[in-house]
N, C-alpha and C positions, 0 to 999 in steps of 0.2 A: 695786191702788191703793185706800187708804182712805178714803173719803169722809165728810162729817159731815153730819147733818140735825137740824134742829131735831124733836124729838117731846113734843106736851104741857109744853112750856115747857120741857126738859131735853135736853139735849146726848146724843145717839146715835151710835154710828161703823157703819159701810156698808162691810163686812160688819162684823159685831160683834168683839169678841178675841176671844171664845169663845164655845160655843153657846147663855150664857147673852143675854138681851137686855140686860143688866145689871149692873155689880156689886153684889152686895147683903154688907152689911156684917157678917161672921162666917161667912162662907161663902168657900169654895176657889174660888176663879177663875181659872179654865187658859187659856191659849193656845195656840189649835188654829190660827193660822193658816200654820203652814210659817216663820216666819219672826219677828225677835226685834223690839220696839216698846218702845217708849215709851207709856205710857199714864198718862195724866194725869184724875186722878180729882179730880174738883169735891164737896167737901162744905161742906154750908150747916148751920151752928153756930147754933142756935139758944138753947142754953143750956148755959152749962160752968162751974158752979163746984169739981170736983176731977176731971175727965174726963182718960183718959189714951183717946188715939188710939195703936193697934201696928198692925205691917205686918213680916209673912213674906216672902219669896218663898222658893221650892224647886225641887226636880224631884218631890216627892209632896203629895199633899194635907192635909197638915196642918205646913205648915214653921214652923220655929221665928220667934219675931214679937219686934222690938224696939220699945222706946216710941220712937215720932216726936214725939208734941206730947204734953204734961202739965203740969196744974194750972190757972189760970184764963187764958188768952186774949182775947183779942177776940173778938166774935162776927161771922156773916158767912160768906162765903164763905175754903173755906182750901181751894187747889189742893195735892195731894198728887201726885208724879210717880214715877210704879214704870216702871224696867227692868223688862220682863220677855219673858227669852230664851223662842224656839219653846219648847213642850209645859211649861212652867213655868207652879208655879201661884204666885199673890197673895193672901193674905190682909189681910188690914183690918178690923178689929177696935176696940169701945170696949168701956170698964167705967167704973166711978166714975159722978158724978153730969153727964151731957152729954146731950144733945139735941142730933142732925143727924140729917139726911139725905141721902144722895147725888145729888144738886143734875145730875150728869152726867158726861160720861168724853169723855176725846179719844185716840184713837188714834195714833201716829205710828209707819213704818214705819224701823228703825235700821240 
């Protein structure tokens, strides 16, 4: 069972999806947990005027990424929700001119 806890004002899943504590944005995030989820990734938009947000998933760590959000937005919070099957990794990705940071993650077992 996946539990959530508040930490430091950002949303944590109990156990985590993978052995990171974290998603952090340009890096390969795997799922070690035996089992396929839903994980719902919270990013806080603080400045976007040509920012293009991508996102992978695979079975290796470096999967191929398609644009989800691009060019100017709202800013705020923007929930991003990745499938992501056992042992499959997630990428999440910016470039262009954007300011976020990953605000938290929720986990759900599928």
């Amino acid at each position: 069972m996946i539990r959530q806890r508040l930490i430091a004002g950002a949303l944590s899943t109990a156990p985590p999806v993978s052995q990171a504590a974290s998603l952090a944005l340009g890096a390969a995030y795997q799922n070690t947990l035996g089992y396929d989820v839903l994980l719902v990734v919270y990013l806080n938009i603080t400045v976007n005027t040509t920012g293009v947000i991508s996102l992978g998933v695979g079975p290796t760590s470096s999967p191929a990424q398609q644009t989800i959000v691009t060019g100017v937005t709202s800013l705020g919070f923007c929930p991003v929700a990745i499938y992501l099957p056992r042992g499959y990794y997630a990428l999440l990705s910016t470039s262009g001119t954007i300011t976020l940071t990953v605000a938290g993650q929720v986990a759900l077992p599928v």
